[in-house]
C-alpha positions as CSV (number, residue, x, y, z in Angstrom):
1,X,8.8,-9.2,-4.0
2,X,6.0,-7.1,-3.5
3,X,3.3,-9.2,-4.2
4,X,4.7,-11.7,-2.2
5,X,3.8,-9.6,0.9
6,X,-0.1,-9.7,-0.4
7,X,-3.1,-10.6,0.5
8,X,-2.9,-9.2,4.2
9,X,-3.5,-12.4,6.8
10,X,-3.6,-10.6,9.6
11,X,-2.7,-6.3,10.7
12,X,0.3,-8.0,12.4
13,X,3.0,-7.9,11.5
14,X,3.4,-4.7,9.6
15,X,5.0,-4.9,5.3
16,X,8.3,-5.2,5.5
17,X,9.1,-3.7,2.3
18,X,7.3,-0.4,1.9
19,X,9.5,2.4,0.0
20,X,11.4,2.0,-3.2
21,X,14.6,2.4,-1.2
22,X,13.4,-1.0,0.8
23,X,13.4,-2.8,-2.7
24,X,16.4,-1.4,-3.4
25,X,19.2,-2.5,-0.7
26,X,16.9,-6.4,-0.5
27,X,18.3,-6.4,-4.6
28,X,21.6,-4.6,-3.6
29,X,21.0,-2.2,-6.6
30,X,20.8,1.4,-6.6
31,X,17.4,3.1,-6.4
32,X,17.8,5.2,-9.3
33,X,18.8,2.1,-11.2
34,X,15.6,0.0,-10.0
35,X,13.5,3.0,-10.9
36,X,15.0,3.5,-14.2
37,X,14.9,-0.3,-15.2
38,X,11.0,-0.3,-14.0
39,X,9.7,2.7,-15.5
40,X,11.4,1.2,-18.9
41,X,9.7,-1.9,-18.1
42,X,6.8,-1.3,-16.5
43,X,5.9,2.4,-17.3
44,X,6.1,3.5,-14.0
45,X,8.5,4.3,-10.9
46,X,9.1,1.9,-7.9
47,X,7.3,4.2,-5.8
48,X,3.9,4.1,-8.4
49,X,4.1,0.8,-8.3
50,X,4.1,0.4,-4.6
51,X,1.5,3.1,-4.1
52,X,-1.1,1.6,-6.9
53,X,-0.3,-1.9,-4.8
54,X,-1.2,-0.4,-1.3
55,X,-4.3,1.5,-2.4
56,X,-5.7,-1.9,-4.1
57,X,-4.7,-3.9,-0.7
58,X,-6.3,-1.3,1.1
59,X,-9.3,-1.1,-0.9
60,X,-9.4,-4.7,-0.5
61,X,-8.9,-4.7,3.2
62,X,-11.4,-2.0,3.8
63,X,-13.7,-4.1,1.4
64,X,-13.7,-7.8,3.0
65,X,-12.2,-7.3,6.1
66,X,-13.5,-5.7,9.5
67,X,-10.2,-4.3,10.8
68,X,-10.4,-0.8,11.5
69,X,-8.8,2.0,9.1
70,X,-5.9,2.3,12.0
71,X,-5.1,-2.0,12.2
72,X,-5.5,-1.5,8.1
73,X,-2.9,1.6,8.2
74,X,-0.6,-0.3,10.5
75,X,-0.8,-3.5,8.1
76,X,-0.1,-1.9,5.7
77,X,3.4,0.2,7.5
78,X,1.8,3.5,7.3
79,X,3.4,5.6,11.0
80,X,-0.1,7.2,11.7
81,X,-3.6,6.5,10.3
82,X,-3.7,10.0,9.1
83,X,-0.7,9.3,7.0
84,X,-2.7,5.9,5.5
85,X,-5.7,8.1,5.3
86,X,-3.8,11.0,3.2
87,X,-2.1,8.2,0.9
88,X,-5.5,6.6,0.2
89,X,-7.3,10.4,-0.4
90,X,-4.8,11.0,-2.6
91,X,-5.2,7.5,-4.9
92,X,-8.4,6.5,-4.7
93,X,-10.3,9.9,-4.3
94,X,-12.1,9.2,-1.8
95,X,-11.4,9.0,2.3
96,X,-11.1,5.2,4.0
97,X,-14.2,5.7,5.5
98,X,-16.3,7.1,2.1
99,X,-14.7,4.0,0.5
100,X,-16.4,1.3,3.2
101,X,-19.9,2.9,3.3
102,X,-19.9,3.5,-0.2
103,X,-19.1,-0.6,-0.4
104,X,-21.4,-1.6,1.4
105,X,-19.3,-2.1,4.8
106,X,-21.1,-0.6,7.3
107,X,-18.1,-0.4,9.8
């Protein structure tokens, strides 16, 4: 279910499915029990999983695309682009806009 939402087309409309509770009610399962059955699985939470799979899309995104860092936080369901640009700090070290120059996308 979540890579079916990926690669981004267009910033419109937003993902559909963005928190581990989302997942959740679409398999009518409890969150603890999605989490629990993914970590033993996967290694990882619902919500690690969805957060590594935004921060590659954004990467992406900011990469090949020349939406701006607000159209690429709205694609991607973030409220506010300093929300999206927090979330992608946090993962990938770096802000939005260090990530573009430092690839090469002058935007």
């Amino acid at each position: 279910m979540l890579e079916r939402q990926f690669p981004r087309q267009s910033p419109q409309p937003p993902l559909r499915l963005r928190t581990a509770t989302d997942y959740a009610d679409q398999l009518a399962v409890h969150v603890n029990h999605l989490n629990r059955v993914l970590k033993e699985m996967m290694g990882h939470t619902t919500t690690a999983l969805i957060s590594r799979r935004l921060t590659q899309e954004a990467k992406f995104l900011l990469k090949q695309t020349t939406w701006s860092v607000s159209e690429i936080a709205d694609s991607l369901g973030f409220a506010d682009v300093a929300h999206f640009c927090t979330f992608f700090k946090r993962h990938a070290d770096q802000t939005p806009g260090d990530f573009r120059r430092l690839a090469g996308f002058g935007r």
